[in-house]
C-alpha positions as CSV (number, residue, x, y, z in Angstrom):
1,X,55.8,-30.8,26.7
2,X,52.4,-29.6,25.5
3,X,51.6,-28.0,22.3
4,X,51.1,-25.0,23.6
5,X,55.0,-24.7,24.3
6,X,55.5,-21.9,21.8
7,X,52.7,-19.1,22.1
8,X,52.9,-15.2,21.3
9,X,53.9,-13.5,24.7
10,X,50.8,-11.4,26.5
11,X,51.3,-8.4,28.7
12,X,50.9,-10.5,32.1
13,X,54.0,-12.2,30.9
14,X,56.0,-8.7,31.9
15,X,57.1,-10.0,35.2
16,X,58.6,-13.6,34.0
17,X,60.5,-12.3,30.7
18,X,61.7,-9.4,33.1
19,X,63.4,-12.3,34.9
20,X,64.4,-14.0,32.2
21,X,66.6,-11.2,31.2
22,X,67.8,-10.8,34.5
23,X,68.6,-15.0,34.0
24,X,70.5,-14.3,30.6
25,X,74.3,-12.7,31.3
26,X,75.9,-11.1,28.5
27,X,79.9,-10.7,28.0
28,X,83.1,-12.2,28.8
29,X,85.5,-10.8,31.2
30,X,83.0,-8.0,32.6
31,X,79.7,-9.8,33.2
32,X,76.6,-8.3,33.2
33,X,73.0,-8.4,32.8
34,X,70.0,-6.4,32.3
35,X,66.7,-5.0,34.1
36,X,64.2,-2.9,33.3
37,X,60.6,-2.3,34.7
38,X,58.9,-2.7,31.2
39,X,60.1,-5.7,29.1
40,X,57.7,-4.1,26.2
41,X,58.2,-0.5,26.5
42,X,60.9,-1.0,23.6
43,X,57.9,-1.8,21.0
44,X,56.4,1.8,21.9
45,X,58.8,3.5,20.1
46,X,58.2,1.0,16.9
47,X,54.6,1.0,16.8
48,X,54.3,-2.9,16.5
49,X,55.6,-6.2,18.1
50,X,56.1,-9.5,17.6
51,X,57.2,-12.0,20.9
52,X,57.5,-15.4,20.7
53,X,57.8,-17.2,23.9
54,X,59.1,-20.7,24.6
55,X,57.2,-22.2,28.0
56,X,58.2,-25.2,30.5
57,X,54.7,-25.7,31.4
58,X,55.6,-27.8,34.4
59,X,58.0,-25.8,36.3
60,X,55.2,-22.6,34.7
61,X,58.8,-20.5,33.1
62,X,59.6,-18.9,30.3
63,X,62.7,-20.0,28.7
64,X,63.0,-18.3,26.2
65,X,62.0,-15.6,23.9
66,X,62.4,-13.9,20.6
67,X,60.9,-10.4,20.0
68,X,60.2,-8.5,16.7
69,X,59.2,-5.4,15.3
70,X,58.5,-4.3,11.6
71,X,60.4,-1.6,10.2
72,X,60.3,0.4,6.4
73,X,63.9,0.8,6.0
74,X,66.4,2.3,3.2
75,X,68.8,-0.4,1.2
76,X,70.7,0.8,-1.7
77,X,68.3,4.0,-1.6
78,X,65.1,2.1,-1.8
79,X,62.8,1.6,0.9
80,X,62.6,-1.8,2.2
81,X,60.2,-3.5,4.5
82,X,61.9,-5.1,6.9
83,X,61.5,-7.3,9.7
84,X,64.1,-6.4,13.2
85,X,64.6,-8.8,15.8
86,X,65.8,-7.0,18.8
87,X,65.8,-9.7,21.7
88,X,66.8,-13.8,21.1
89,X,67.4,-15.0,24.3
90,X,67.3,-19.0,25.9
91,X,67.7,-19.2,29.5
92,X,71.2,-20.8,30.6
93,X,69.4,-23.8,32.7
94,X,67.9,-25.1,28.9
95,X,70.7,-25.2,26.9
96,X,71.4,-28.1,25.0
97,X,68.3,-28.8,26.4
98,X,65.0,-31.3,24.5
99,X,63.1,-28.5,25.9
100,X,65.4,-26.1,24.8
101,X,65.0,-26.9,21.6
102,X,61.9,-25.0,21.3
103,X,63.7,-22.1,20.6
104,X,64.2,-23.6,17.1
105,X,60.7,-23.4,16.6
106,X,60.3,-20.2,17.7
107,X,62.7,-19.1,15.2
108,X,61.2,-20.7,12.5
109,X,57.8,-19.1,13.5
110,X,59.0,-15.7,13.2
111,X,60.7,-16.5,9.9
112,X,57.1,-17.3,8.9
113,X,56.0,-14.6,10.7
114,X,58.1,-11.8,8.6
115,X,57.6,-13.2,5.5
116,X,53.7,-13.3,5.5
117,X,54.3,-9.7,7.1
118,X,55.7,-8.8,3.6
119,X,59.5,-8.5,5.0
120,X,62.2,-8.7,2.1
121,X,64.6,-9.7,4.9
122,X,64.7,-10.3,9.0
123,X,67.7,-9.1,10.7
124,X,69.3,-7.8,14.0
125,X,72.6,-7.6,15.6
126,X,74.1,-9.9,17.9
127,X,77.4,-9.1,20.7
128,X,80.6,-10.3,19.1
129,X,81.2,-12.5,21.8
130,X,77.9,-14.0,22.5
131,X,79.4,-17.7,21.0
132,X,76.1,-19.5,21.7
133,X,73.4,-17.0,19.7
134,X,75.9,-16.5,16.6
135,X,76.4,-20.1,16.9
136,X,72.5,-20.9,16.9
137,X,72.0,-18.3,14.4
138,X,74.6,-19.6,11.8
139,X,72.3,-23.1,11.6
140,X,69.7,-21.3,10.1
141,X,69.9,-21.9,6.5
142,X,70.4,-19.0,4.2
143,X,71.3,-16.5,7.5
144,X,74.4,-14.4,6.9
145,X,76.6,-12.2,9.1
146,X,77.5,-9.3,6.5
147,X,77.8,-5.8,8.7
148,X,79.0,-4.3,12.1
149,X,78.0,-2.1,14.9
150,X,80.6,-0.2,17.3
151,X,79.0,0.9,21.0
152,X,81.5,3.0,22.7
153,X,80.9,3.8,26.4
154,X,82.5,7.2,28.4
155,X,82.2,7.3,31.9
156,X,80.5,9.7,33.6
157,X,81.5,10.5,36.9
158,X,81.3,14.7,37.2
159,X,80.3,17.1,35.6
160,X,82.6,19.2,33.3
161,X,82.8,22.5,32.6
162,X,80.7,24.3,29.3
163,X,81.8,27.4,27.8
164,X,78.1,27.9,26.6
165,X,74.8,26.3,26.7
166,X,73.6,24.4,24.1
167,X,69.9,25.1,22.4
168,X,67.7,22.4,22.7
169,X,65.1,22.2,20.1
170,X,61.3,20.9,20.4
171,X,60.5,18.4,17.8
172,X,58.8,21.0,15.5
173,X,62.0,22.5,15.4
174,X,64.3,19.2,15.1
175,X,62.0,17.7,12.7
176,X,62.1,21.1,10.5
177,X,65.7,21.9,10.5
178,X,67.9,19.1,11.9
179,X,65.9,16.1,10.0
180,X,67.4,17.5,6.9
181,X,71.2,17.6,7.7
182,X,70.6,13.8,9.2
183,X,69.6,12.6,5.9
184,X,72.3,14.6,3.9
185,X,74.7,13.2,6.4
186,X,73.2,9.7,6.8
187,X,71.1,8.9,4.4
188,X,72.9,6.6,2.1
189,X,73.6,4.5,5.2
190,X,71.8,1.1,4.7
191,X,68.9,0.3,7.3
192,X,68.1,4.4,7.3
193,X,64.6,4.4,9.0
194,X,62.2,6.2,6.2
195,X,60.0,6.6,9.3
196,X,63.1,9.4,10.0
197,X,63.3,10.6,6.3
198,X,61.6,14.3,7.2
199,X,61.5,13.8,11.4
200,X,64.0,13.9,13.9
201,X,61.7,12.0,16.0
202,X,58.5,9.8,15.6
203,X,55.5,10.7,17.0
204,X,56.4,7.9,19.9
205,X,59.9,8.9,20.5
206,X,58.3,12.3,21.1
207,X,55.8,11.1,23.3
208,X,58.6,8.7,25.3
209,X,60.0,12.1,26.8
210,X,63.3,10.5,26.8
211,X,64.6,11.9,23.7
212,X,66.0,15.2,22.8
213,X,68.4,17.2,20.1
214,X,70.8,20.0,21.1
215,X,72.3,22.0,18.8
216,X,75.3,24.6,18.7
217,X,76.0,27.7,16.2
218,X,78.9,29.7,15.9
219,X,79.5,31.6,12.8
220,X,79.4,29.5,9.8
221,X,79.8,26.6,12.2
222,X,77.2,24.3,13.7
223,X,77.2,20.9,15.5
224,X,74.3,18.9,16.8
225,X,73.4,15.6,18.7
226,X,70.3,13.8,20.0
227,X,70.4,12.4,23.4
228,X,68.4,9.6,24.7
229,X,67.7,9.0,28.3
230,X,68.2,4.7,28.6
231,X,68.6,5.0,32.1
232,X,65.1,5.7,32.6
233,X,64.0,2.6,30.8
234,X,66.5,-0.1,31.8
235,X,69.9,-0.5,33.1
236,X,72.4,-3.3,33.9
237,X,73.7,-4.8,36.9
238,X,77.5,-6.4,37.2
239,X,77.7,-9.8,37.9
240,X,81.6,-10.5,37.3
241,X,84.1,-8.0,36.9
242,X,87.6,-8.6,35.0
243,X,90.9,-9.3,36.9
244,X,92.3,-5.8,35.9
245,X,89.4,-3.6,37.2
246,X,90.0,-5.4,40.4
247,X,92.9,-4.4,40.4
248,X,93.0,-1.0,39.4
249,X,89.5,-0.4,41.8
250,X,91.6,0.1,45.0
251,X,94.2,2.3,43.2
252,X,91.4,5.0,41.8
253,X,89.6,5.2,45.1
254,X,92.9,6.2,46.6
255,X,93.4,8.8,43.7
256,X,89.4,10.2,43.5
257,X,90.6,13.0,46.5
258,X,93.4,14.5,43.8
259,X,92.3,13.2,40.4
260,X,88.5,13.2,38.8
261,X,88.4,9.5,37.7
262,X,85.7,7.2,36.8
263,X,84.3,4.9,39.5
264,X,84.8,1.2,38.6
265,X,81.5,-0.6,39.5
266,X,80.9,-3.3,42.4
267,X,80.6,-6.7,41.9
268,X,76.7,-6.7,42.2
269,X,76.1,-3.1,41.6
270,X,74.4,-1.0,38.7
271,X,74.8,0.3,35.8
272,X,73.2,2.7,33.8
273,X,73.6,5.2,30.5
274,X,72.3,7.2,28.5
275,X,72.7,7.6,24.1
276,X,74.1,9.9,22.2
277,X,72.9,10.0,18.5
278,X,73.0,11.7,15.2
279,X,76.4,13.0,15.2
280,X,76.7,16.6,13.1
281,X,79.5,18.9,12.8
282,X,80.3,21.6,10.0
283,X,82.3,24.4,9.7
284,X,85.6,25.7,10.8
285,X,84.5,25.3,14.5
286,X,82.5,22.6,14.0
287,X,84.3,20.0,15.7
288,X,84.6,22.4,18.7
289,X,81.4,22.8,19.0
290,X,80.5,19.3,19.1
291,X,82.8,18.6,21.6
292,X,81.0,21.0,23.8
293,X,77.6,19.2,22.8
294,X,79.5,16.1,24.6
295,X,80.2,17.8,27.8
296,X,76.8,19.0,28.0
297,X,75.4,15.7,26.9
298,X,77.7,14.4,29.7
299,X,76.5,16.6,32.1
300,X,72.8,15.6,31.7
301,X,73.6,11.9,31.7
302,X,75.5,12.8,35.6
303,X,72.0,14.8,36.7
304,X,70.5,11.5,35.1
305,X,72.3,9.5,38.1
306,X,73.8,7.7,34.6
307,X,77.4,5.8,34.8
308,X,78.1,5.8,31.2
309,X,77.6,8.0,27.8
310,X,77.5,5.5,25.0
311,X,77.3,5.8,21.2
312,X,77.1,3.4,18.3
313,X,78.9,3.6,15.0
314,X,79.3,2.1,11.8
315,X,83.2,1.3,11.8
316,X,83.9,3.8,9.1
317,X,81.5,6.3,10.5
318,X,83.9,9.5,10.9
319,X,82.9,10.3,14.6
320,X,84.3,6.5,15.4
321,X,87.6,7.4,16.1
322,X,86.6,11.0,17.3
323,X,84.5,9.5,20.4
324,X,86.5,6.6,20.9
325,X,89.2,9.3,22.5
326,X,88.4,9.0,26.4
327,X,86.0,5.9,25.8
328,X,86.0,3.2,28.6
329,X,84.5,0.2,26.4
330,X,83.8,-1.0,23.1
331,X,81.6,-3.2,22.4
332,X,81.1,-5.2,18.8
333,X,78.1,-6.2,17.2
334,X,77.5,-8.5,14.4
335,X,74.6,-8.1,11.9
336,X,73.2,-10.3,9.9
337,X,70.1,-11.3,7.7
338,X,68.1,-13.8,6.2
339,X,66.9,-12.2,2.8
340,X,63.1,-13.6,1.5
341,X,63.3,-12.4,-1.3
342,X,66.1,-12.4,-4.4
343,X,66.8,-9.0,-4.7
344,X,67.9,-7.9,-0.9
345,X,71.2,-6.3,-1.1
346,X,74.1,-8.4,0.3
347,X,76.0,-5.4,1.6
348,X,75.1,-3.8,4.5
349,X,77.1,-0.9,4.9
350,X,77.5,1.4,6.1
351,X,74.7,0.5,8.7
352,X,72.3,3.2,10.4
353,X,72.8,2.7,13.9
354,X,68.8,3.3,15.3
355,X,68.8,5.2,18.2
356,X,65.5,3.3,19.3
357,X,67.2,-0.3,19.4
358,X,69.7,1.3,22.0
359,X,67.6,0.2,24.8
């Protein structure tokens, strides 16, 4: 293989590490894996990049690929440059592969990569089941697996009734009012962005036009979310469903004409979600009124064309259990962290869930 095996990826390499994701399932029992139009759009909302891609020159494919981004983050209150991978993917065909092997390289590239960047740490998250990344994580030296991320999914399949219409706030607004109640309420979470210290949303996140915040008042109550549009930016597509939605698929269609249930995908067919965020409630009627910020949220995600409403959680995060109630899916994610320098906090929780890696 030539030298040249490991390079930084280029924007004509869109159309091959599109594929590669398509090449790359995720999950167990229900089988999926991703699209999207835009395999960089993701490192819009950061600002930077960093994408490593391993090559077969002969056959002219990528095989694999690990993408970062830079990110000043909170740890133990202090801010923290950090380096985030948020993709680490080798296609099926190569492993246990010589060629294959290159992804070792890359890794070790971006390890250099994040330290010369000034990085006290590189991190990212990883799917609980995904046995072969945690696997070729764990033989890195000095790489440890110390927090945990909770995505819940809700089905979406109609739209429900709301007793009033949430406010939706423009980002001078959010960034004024609702920035502060985030920070009270999440900012002694570790991997805080300080990027979101005094702003609801970064300049980019702004400019995406996928994300907004919606707030409720009643009294001395309030409640808020923020609510990204994914489904505009990727999607996934089923490849293998589990035994027991095959079973119960015949059983809902026959019940849809009495009963509003959620439609269990085809084998083959899409789907696609939209994020809520930034959980608030206070108040006597707080809780009410976040419920209602929910049913709106799910309402959008419908007109969306969206399948599912997801969330993520730290697993102590109050809301956990609170949006767990009705959920279709959970979903587990491992973090973990090689610290470069000696003083990188080796607790990582509760962890800041970043609405911008939810894509």
């Amino acid at each position: 293989m030539a030298k040249d095996a490991v390079r930084i990826a280029t924007p004509e390499d869109n159309p091959k590490l599109v594929e590669l994701e398509r090449t790359s399932p995720q999950g167990t029992k229900l089988q999926i894996y991703s699209e999207r139009k835009n395999y960089f759009f993701r490192s819009t909302l950061y600002g930077n990049q960093h994408t490593l891609v391993a090559v077969d020159n002969q056959a002219d494919r990528l095989i694999g690929v690990m993408a970062g981004t830079l990110k000043d983050v909170f740890l133990d209150g202090r801010a923290t440059r950090a380096a985030y991978f948020y993709d680490l993917r080798l296609h099926p065909d190569y492993r246990r592969t010589v060629l294959g092997r290159h992804m070792l390289r890359v890794w070790n590239l971006m390890d250099r990569w994040a330290e010369e960047s000034g990085a006290a740490l590189l991190y990212g998250l990883v799917k609980g089941d995904n046995s072969t990344m945690i696997g070729f994580q764990q033989k890195k030296q000095n790489y440890r697996f110390t927090g945990k991320m909770i995505v819940l999914s809700r089905p979406v399949y109609r739209m429900k009734r709301l007793h009033r219409l949430p406010r939706e706030l423009n980002a001078e607004e959010a960034n004024a009012r609702i920035s502060r109640e985030v920070w009270d309420r999440y900012g002694n979470y570790q991997f805080f962005p300080t990027a979101l210290r005094d702003r609801y949303f970064t300049q980019a996140m702004d400019d995406s036009g996928l994300f907004s915040c919606f707030t409720l008042e009643e009294g001395s109550s309030f409640a808020s979310i923020g609510f990204f549009r994914v489904c505009r930016a990727m999607w996934t597509r089923v490849i293998r469903l589990p035994g027991y939605y095959k079973v119960l698929k015949p059983i809902f269609e026959a019940l849809r004409f009495a009963l509003p249930l959620p439609k269990i995908p085809e084998q083959g067919g899409r789907i696609s979600y939209c994020h809520v965020f930034n959980h608030l409630a206070d108040g006597p009627h707080g809780l009410r009124l976040w419920k209602e910020l929910l049913a709106h949220a799910n309402n959008l995600a419908y007109q969306e064309g969206a399948t599912l409403l997801t969330s993520a959680f730290d697993e102590k995060d109050i809301f956990l259990p609170l949006y767990q109630r009705g959920s279709l899916n959970r979903i587990e994610y491992l973090l973990g962290y090689k610290p470069f320098v000696p003083d990188v906090p080796q607790v990582h929780t509760p962890y800041y869930p970043d609405m911008r890696d939810m894509n």
